[in-house]
PLY file of the C-alpha trace (Angstrom):
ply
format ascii 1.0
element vertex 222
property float x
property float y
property float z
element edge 221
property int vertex1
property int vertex2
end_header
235.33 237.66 228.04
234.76 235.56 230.65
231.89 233.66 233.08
230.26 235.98 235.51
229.19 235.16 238.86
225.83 235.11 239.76
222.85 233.39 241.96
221.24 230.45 240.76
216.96 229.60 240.44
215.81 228.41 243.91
213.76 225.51 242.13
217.13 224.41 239.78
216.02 222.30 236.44
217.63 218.82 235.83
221.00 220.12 233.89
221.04 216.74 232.38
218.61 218.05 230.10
220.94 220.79 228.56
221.72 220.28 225.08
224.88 222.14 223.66
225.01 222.27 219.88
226.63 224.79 217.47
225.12 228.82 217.00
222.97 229.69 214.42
222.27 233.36 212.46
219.02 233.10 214.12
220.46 232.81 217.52
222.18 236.08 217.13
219.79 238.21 219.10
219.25 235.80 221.71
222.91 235.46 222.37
223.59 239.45 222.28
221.18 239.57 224.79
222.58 236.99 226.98
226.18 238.82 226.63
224.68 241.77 227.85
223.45 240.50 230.95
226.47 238.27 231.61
228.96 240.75 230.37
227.43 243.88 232.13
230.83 245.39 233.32
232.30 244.61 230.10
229.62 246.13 227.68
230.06 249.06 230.44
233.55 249.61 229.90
233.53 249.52 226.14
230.29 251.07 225.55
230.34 253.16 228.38
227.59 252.70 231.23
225.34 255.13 229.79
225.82 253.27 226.76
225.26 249.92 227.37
221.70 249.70 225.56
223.09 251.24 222.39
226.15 249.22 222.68
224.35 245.91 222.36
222.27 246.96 219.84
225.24 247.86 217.75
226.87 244.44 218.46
223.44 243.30 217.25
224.45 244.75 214.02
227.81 243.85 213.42
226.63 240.27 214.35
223.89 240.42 211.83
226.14 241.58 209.28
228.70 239.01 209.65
226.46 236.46 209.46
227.61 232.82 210.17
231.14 234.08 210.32
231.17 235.75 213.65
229.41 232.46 215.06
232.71 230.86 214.09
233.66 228.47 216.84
230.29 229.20 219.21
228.27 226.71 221.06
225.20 227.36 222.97
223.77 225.30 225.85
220.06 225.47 225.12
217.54 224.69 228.56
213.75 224.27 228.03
214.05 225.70 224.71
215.88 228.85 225.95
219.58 229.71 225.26
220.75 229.87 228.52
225.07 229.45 227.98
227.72 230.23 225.50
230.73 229.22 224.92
233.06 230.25 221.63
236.34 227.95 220.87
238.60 230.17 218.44
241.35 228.57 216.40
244.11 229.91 214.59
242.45 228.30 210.94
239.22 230.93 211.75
241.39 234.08 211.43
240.57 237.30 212.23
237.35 239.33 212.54
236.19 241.29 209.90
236.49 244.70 211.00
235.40 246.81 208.26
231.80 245.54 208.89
232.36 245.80 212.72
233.61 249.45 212.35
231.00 250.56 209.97
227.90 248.88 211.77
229.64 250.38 214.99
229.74 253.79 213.61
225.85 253.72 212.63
224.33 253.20 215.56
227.22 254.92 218.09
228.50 257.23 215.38
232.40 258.01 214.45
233.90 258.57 218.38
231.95 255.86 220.37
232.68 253.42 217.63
236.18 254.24 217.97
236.72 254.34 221.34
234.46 250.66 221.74
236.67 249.33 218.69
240.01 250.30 220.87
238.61 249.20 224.17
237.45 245.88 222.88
240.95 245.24 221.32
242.59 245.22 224.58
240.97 242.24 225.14
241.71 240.54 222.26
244.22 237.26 221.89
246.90 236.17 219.08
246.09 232.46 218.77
249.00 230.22 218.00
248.64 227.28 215.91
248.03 224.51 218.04
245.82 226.47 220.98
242.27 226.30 220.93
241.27 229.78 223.04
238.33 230.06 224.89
235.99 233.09 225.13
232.51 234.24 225.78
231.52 231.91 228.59
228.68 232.62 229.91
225.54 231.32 231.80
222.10 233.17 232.11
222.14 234.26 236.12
218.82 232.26 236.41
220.33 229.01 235.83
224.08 229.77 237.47
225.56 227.10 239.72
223.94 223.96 237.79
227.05 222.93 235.87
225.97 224.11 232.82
229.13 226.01 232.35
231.41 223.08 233.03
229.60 220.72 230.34
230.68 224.19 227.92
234.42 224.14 229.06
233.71 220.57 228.64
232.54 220.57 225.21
235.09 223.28 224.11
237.89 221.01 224.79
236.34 218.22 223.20
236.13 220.45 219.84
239.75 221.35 220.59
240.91 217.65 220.20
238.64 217.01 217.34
241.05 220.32 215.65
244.00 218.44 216.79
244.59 220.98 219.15
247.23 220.25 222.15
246.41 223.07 224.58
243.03 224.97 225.41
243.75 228.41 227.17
241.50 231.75 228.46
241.72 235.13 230.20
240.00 235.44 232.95
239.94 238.62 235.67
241.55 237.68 238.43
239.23 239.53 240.53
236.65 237.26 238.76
236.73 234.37 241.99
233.67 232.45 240.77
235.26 232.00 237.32
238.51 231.29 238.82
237.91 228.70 240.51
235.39 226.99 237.76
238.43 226.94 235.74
240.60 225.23 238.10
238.47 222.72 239.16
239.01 222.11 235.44
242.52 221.92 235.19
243.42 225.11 234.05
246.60 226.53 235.74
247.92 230.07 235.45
250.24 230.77 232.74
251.09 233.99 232.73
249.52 237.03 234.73
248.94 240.50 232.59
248.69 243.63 234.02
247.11 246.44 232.41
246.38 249.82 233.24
244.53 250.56 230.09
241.76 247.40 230.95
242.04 249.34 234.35
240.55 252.36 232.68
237.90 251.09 230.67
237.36 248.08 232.41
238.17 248.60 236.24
240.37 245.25 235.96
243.71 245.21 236.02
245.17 241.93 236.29
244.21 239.23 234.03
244.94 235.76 234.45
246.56 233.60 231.30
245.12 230.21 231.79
246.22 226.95 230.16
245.45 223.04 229.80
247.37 220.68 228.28
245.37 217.99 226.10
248.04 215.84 224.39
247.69 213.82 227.04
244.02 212.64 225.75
243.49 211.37 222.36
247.04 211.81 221.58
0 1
1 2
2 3
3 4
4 5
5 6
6 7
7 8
8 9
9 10
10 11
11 12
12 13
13 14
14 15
15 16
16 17
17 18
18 19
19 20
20 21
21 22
22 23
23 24
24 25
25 26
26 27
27 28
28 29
29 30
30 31
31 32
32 33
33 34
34 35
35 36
36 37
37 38
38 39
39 40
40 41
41 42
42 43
43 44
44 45
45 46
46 47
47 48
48 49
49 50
50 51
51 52
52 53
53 54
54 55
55 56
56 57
57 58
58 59
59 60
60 61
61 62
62 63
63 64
64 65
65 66
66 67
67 68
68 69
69 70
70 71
71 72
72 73
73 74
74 75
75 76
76 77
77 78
78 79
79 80
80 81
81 82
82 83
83 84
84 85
85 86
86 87
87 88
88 89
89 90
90 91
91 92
92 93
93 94
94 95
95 96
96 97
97 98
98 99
99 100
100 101
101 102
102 103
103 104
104 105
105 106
106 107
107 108
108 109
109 110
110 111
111 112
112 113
113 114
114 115
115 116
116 117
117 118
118 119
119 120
120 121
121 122
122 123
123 124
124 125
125 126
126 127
127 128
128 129
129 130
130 131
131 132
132 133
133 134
134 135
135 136
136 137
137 138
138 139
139 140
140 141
141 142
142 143
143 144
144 145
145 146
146 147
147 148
148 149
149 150
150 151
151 152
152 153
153 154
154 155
155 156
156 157
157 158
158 159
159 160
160 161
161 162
162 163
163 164
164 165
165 166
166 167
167 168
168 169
169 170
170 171
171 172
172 173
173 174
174 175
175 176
176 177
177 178
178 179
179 180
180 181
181 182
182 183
183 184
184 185
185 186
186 187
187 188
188 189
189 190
190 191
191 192
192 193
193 194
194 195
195 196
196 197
197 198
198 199
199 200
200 201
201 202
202 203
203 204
204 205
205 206
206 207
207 208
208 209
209 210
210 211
211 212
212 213
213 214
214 215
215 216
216 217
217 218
218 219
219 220
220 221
């Protein structure tokens, strides 16, 4: 998943005043609830748009089952003591997700067919990492306080946590049809890698072509 676009607050707070620091269990709610604004089309495609309520509340679950360990790799960008970004840096070290809690919280709440067909729709956006890549997912930004650079100090901070890993590349997906985020990322120095073109995204997701995105940090601290 990627940043969404969105307006930003008429009367914009100081974004020196963000402070990004690590997710917490008790942030899970919070957090779900911030995906589901951000990530409307996405919770719509793998939930179904009928579904999207139920959808996050079975996330929810999972989440809350996990624990710390689906946290792994998050940091939040808290504003006037609200969680207002995300950001999650996932390394090859963190391995996979555990699935058998996903799948069975999944099947409580959306029962044996929606938690299969979320499960499979969710996988098609999922990423093997390689070893020295630091990949970068669930970027988001509360649409109330979009456009005050709150997402770039997250990229920002990502990459830092990449170098700390000894990682020599950070990379994404991103939509392609996904301007706003496209150009966020470029302005970063991310450059296209590799396009992917998908018509099962295209189905449950209405996006076919997803951009591979890649920066180079051996350059820095190396």
């Amino acid at each position: 998943m990627s940043i969404s676009s969105g307006a930003s607050l008429a009367a914009q707070p100081d974004p020196t005043d963000v402070v990004i620091r690590a997710a917490t269990v008790a942030d899970i709610p919070a957090v779900v609830a911030l995906h589901r604004e951000a990530f409307a089309d996405k919770f719509g495609g793998a939930f179904g748009v009928a579904q999207i309520e139920r959808g996050a509340d079975a996330l929810l679950a999972a989440w809350q089952r996990q624990g710390s360990r689906a946290l792994r790799g998050m940091f939040l960008a808290d504003l006037d003591a609200h969680v207002v970004g995300t950001i999650t840096l996932r390394t090859w070290e963190m391995g996979d997700e555990d699935m058998y809690i996903t799948e069975q919280a999944f099947q409580q709440v959306l029962g044996v067919w929606g938690a299969t067909r979320s499960i499979f729709a969710l996988s098609l956006l999922s990423h093997r990492i390689q070893r020295n890549e630091g990949y970068i997912t669930d970027v988001a930004v509360h649409a109330e306080y979009r456009g005050l650079g709150i997402a770039r100090l997250l990229l920002e901070h990502a990459e830092q946590a990449a170098r700390q890993n000894h990682k020599r590349f950070v990379t994404l997906h991103v939509s392609q049809r996904n301007a706003t985020a496209c150009h966020l990322y470029e302005r970063g120095g991310f450059e296209v890698a590799h396009v992917r073109h998908s018509l099962l995204t295209w189905f449950f997701f209405g996006q076919r072509r997803w951009l591979y995105m890649r920066k180079e940090l051996h350059e820095i601290g190396y």
